[in-house]
N, C-alpha and C positions, 0 to 999 in steps of 0.2 A: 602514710606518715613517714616511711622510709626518707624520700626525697629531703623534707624536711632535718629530719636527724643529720644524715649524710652533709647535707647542706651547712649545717650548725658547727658537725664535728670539723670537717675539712677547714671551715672557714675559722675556724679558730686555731687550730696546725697551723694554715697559713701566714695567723698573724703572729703568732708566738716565733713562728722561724723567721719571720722579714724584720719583724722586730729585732732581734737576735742579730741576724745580717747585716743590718743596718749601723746597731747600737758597735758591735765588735769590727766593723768597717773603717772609722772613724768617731771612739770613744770622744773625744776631746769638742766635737763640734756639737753647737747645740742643737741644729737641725737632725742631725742623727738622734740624738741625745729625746728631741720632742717628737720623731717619726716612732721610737722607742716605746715611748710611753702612750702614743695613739694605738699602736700596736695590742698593748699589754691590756687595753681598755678593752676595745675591743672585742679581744681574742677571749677575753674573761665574760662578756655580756654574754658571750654566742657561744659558751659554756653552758653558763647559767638560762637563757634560755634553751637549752638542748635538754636542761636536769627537770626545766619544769614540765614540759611538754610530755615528757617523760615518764612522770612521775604517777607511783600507783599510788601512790596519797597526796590527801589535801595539804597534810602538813609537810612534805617535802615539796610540795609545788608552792607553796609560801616559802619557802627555805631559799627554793631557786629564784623565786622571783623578788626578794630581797638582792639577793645576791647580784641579779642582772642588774637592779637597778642601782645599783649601788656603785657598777662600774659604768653605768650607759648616763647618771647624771654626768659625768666627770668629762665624757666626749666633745660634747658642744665646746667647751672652751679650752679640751688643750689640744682641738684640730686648729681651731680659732686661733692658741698659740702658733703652732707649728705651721700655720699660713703665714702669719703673722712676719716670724721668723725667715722663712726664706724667700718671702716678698720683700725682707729689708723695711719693713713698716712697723717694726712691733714698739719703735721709741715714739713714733708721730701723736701728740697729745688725743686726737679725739678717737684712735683705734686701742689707743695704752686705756684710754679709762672704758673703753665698751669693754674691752680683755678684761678689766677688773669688776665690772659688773655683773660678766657672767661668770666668771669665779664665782663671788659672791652668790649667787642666784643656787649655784651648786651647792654651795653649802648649807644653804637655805633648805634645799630640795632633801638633802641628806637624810636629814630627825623625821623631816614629811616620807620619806618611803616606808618607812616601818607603823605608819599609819593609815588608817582606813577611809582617809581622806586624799592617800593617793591613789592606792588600788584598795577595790571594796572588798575584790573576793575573787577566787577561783570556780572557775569553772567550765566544764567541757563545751568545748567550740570545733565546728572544723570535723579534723578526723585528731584532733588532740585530747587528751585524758584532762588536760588542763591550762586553760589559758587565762592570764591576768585580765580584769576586769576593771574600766576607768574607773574614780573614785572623782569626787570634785573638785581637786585641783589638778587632777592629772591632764585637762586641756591647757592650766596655767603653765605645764610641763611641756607640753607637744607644741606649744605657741615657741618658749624657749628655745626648742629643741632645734627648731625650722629655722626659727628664725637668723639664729646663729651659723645656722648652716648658709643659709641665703647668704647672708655677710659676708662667709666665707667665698661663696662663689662670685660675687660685686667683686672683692677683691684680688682675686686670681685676671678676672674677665679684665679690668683695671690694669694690673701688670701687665699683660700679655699683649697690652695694644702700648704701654711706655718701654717693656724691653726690649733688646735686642737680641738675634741670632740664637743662640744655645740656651739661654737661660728661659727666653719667650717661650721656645718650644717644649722645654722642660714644664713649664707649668701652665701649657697645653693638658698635655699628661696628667698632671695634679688633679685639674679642673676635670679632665674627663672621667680619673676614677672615681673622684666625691661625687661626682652626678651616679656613675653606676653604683660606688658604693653603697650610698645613701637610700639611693631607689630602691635598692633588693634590702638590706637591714632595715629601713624607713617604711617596708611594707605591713611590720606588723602593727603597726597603729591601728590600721583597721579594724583589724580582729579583736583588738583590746577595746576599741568604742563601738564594737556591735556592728563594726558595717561589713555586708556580707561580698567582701573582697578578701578570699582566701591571699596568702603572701605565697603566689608563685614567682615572683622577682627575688627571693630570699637568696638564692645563690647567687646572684650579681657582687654580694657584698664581699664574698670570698675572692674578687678579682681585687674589688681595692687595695689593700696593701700590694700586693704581687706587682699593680701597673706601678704604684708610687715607688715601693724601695725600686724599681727597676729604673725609675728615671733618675734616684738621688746617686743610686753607684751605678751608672752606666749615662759616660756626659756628652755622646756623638749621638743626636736625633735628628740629624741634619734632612738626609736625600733618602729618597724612596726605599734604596734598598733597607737603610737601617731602619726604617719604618717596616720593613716584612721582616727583619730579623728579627725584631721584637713581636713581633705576631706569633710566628714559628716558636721564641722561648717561652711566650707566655703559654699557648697553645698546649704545646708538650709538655712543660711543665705541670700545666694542671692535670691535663692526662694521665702524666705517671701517678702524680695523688689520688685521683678518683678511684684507678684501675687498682692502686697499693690499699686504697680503702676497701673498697669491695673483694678482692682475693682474701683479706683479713677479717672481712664482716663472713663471707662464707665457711673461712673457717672455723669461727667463733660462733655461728650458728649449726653446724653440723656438729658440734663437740660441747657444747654448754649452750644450744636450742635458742639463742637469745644474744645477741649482740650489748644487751642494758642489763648485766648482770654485774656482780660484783668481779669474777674471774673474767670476764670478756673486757671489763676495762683495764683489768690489771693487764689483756694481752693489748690491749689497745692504746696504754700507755706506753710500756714497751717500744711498740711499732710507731709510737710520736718520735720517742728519743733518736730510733734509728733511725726515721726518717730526717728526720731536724740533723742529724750527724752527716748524711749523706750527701745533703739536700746541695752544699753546697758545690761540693766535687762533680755532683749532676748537672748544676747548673751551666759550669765549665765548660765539661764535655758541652753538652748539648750547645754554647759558643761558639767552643771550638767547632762543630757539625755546621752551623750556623757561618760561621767566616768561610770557612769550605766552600758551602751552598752559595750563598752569595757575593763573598770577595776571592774566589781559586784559592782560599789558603792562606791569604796575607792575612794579619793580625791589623783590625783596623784603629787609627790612632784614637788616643783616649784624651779629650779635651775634658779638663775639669771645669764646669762654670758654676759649680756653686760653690762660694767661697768661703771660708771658715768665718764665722760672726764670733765676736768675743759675746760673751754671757753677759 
């Protein structure tokens, strides 16, 4: 069940700091502003499903799994925004009122999560203590779910063949995280309808924020080499969080036996801050290592192509 945890916790670090990155990058623009808040969603689901799986009772694994779904309604439609947004499409009449249906639909879904007509019950799956259990509208849930994602993906696939140069190749990128991100967070459907497809894609989803904030502040996607630059940051990047997770999980289990204690998050909180503090000074360097490797050292130029939208 390790993998899983692991899986959960990093992936929600990662979105709590891209969010973060992104949001203090360029406060003013709304793109930043709604990568922000897909972020915060997110990073709070994959929280919440880490508390429930977790969980040595029934009643905190109802606690958690309110909780996820409380942030994981809310996805479908402010990704759906934030495409919306920096496709330039979000005023065009027939995407403006699907955005507002599935808002709506969210808030709909809201009062239905804390009823037993979403999720019926808890209980052990897997190698979990406890996993959410469909209820009879929670397929009316997973149709929404998908489906808004799809949209999302028509509409990326749509830009990418009417843009040009920088901004096309940019939401190359977009397109390619929501496909992994979705696949690996999208995998626990199964396990919640019984179908016995354990979610080993679940860390996929900890790449997506990482590829997206990398494509909104960093606007050269041009030529090969910048295509391996980004490989290398994304690469090591993750790396140094796995390895900083685990050195931290070892020492949290040699000294309080249990990484899911009350003092092992207290130490686990901690090592979020500092990492989120460092994170970015790391990334730098690791740039800078980056131009070295593949430009001799020149600093290469930064074309901006996504343009500021007024709100």
């Amino acid at each position: 069940m390790e993998y899983y945890q692991v899986s959960l916790f990093i992936g929600g670090v990662i979105g709590l700091t891209s969010g973060f990155l992104v949001y203090l990058n360029d406060k003013k623009n709304p793109i930043n502003r709604k990568w922000f808040w897909v972020n915060m969603l997110t990073a709070l689901w994959s929280f919440g499903y880490l508390g429930m799986i977790s969980a040595q009772t029934v009643e905190m694994a109802w606690i958690s799994n309110w909780i996820l779904h409380a942030f994981a309604i809310f996805i479908p439609p402010m990704f759906l925004d934030f495409v919306l947004t920096i496709t330039k499409k979000r005023w065009i009449k027939n995407y403006k009122n699907f955005l507002i249906s599935i808002y709506i639909l969210a808030f709909i879904f809201t009062p239905l999560n804390f009823t037993k007509l979403f999720i019926k019950d808890m209980l052990p799956k897997h190698v979990f203590n406890y996993v959410c259990d469909a209820g009879p509208l929670y397929m009316v849930y997973t149709i929404y779910f998908w489906l808004s994602i799809f949209v999302c993906a028509l509409i990326l696939i749509d830009s990418i063949k009417k843009e040009k140069g920088l901004l096309s190749q940019q939401i190359r990128y977009i397109l390619f995280a929501e496909i992994a991100g979705f696949i690996g967070g999208g995998s626990v459907f199964f396990i919640t309808f019984n179908i016995n497809i354990p979610p080993y894609t679940l860390v996929l989803f900890s790449f997506h924020p990482l590829i997206i904030t990398y494509a909104i502040m960093r606007h050269r996607l041009m030529d090969i080499k910048f295509v391996f630059k980004k490989i290398y940051v994304l690469i090591s990047l993750a790396l140094f969080l796995y390895i900083s997770f685990y050195a931290v999980s070892i020492i949290e289990i040699k000294f309080f036996d249990s990484i899911f204690n009350p003092k092992s998050f207290f130490i686990g909180t901690i090592f979020s801050i500092i990492t989120a503090f460092f994170l970015l000074p790391l990334l730098n360097k690791i740039e800078k290592m980056t131009d070295q490797l593949f430009f001799e050292g020149k600093n290469p130029k930064k074309i901006r192509v996504l343009p500021r939208i007024n709100s």
